[in-house]
PLY file of the C-alpha trace (Angstrom):
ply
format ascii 1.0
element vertex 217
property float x
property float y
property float z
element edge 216
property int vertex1
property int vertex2
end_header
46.94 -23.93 -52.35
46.09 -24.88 -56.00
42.98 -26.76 -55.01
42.43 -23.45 -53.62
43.30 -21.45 -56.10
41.29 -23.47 -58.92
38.28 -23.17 -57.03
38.53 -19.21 -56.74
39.15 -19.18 -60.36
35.74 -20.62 -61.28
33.75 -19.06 -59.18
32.60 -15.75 -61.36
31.95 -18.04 -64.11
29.85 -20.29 -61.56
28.10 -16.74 -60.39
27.11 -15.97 -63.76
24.55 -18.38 -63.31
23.27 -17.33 -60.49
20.26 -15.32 -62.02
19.18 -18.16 -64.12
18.65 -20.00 -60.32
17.25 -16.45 -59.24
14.64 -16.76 -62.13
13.57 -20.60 -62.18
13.44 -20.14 -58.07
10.95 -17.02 -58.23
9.13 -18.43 -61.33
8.35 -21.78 -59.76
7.48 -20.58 -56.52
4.92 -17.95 -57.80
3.27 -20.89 -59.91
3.82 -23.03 -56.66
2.03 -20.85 -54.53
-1.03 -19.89 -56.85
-1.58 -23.19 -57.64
-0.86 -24.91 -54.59
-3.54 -22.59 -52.95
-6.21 -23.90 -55.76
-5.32 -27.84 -55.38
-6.08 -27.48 -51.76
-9.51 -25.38 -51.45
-10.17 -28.15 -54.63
-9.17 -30.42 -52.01
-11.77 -28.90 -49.37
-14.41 -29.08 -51.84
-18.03 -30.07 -51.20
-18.13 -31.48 -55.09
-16.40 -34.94 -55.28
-15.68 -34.34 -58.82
-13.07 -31.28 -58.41
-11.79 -32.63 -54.77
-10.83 -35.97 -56.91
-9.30 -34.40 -59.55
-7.10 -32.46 -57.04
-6.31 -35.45 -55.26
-5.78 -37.04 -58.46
-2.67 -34.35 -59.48
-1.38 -34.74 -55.88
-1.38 -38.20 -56.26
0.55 -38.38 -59.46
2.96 -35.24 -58.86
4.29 -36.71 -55.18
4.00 -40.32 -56.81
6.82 -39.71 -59.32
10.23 -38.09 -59.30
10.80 -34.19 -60.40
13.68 -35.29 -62.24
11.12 -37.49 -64.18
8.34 -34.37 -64.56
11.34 -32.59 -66.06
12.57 -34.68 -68.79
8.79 -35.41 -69.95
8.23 -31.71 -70.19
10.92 -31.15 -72.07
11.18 -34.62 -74.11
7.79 -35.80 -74.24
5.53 -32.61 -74.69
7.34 -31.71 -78.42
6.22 -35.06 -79.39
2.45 -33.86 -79.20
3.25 -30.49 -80.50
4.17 -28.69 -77.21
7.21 -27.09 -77.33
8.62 -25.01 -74.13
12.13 -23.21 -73.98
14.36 -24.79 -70.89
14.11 -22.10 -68.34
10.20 -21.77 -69.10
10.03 -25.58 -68.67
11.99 -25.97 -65.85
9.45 -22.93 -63.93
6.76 -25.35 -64.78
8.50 -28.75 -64.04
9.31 -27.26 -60.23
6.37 -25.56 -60.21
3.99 -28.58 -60.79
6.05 -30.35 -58.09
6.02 -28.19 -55.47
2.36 -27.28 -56.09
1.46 -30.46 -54.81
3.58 -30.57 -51.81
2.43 -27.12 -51.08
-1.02 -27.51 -51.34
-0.70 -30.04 -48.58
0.89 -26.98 -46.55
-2.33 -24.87 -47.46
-4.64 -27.34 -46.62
-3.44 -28.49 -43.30
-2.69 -24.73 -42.16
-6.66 -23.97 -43.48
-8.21 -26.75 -41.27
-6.07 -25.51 -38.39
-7.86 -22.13 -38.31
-10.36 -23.01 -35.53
-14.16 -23.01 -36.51
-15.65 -20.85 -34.28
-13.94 -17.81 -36.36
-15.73 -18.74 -39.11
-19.06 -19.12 -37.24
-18.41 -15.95 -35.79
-17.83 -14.28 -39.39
-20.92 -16.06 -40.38
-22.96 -14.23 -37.30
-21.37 -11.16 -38.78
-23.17 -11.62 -42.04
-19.99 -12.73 -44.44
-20.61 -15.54 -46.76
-18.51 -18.17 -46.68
-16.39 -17.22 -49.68
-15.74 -13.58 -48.21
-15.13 -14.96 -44.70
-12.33 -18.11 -46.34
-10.37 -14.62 -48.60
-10.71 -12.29 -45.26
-10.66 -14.64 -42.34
-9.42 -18.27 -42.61
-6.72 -17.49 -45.68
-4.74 -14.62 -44.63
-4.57 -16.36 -40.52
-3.37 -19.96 -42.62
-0.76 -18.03 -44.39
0.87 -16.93 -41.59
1.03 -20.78 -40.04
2.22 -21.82 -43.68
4.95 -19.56 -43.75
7.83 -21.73 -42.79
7.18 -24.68 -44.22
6.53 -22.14 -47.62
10.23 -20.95 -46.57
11.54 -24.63 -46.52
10.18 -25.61 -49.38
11.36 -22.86 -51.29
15.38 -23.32 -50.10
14.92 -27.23 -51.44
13.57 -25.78 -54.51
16.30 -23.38 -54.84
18.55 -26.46 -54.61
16.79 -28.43 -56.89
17.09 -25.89 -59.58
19.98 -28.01 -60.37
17.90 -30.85 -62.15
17.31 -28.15 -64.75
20.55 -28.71 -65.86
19.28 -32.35 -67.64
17.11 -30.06 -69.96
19.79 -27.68 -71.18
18.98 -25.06 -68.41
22.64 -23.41 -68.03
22.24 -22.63 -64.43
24.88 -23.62 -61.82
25.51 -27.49 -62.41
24.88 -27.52 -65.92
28.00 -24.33 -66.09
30.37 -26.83 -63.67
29.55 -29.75 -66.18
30.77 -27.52 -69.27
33.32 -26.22 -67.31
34.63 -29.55 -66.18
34.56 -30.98 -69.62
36.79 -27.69 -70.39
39.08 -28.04 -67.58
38.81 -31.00 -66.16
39.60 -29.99 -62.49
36.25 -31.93 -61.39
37.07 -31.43 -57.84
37.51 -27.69 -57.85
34.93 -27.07 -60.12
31.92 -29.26 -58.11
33.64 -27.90 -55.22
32.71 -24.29 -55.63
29.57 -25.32 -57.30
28.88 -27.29 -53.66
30.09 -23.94 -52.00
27.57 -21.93 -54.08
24.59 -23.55 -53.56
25.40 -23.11 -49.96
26.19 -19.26 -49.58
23.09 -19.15 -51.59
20.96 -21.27 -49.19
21.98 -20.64 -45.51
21.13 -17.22 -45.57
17.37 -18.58 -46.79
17.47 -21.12 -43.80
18.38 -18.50 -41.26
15.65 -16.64 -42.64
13.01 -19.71 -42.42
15.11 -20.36 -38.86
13.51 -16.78 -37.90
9.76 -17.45 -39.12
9.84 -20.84 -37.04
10.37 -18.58 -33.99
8.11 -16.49 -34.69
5.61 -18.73 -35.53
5.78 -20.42 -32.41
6.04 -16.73 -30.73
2.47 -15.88 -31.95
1.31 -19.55 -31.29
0 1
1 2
2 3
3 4
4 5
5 6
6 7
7 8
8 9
9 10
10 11
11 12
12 13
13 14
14 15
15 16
16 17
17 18
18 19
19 20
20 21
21 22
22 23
23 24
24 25
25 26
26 27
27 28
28 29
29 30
30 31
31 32
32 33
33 34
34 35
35 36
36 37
37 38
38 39
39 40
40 41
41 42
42 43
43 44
44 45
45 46
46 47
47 48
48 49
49 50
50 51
51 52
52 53
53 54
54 55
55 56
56 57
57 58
58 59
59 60
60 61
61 62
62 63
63 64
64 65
65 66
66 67
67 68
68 69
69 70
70 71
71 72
72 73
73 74
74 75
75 76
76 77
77 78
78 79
79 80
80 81
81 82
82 83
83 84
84 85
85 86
86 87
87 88
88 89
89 90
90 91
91 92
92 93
93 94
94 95
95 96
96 97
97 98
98 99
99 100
100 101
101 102
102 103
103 104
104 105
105 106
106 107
107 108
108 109
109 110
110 111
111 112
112 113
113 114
114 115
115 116
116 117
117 118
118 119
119 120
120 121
121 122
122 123
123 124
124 125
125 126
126 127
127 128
128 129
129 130
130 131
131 132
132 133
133 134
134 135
135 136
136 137
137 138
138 139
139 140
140 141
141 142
142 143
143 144
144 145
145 146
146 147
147 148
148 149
149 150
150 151
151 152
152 153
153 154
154 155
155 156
156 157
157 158
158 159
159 160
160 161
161 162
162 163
163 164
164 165
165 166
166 167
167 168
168 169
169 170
170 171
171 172
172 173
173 174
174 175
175 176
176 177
177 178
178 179
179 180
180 181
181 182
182 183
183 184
184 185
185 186
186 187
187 188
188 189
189 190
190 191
191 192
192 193
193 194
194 195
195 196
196 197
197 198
198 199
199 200
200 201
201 202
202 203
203 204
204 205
205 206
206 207
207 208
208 209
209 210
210 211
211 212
212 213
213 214
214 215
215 216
């Protein structure tokens, strides 16, 4: 019962933090999604140039470890002048990262639109930029959903690597908090237990565009 009874006891302080998740997980995912829709229609490109630079930040985003992108943000970037607060650096460290994955999501979900929509636009008289924004874009969207959804709960998770670059959001509260305390198993404990009240709702969400997906597949 005191194992119990520890773990209750941090829990509002572990909440507190909550919004700080709330706000890196909303922040990176809105820089996630613009940008991950720009690296892939760079990666569709007729003009080798801008398709290699796109596979280019793919390439060295997916090639090296978040964690990694974090701490060089943070670390490295004040060494050239470049100096970014934590939570603003940790919306652009996730964001970078997931951009990349992501734009693999757009880009597969674009080419999966089937061609002769586009021809048929084309008969209709839309030019290929209208008929991408009206036709193939919002129909890829909906196929990208879930895996958008998926990628979004591991980002919410990995909110915690923020905590390496003074970000106080869940972890980084447990580590002061067990250097207070030092009940390490009741404090990680609830922080484990957080993290997952937070993301199963999420996956049942995700769990529900899957279905339908499939449904309108």
């Amino acid at each position: 019962m005191d194992f119990v009874d520890n773990v209750l006891k941090v829990f509002p302080q572990l909440l507190g933090a909550v919004p700080v998740v709330i706000v890196l997980a909303l922040g990176a995912m809105a820089l996630a999604l613009v940008l991950g829709l720009i690296v892939a229609l760079a990666r569709l490109s007729n003009f080798r140039v801008i398709r290699g630079i796109a596979i280019f930040f793919v390439e060295i985003i997916r090639g090296t470890p978040l964690l990694v992108q974090l701490v060089y943000i943070f670390f490295v970037l004040p060494v050239i002048g470049i100096q970014i607060d934590p939570i603003p650096a940790g919306i652009l460290g996730l964001g970078l990262n997931y951009a990349a994955y992501l734009s693999e999501v757009f880009r597969s979900s674009i080419l999966s639109v089937e061609h002769g929509q586009t021809e048929a636009a084309w008969s209709l008289g839309y030019t290929p930029t209208k008929t991408l924004w009206r036709i193939v874009i919002p129909q890829s969207f909906v196929v990208s959903l879930a895996p958008i959804g998926n990628y979004f709960i591991a980002m919410v998770k990995d909110t915690a690597l923020t905590s390496v670059i003074a970000v106080t959001e869940i972890l980084k509260t447990a580590n002061i908090l067990n250097s207070q305390t030092f009940q390490t198993t009741a404090i990680y404990t609830a922080a484990a237990i957080l993290y997952l009240i937070i993301s199963f709702p999420l996956s049942r969400i995700v769990d529900s565009l899957e279905r339908k997906a499939r449904t309108r597949g």
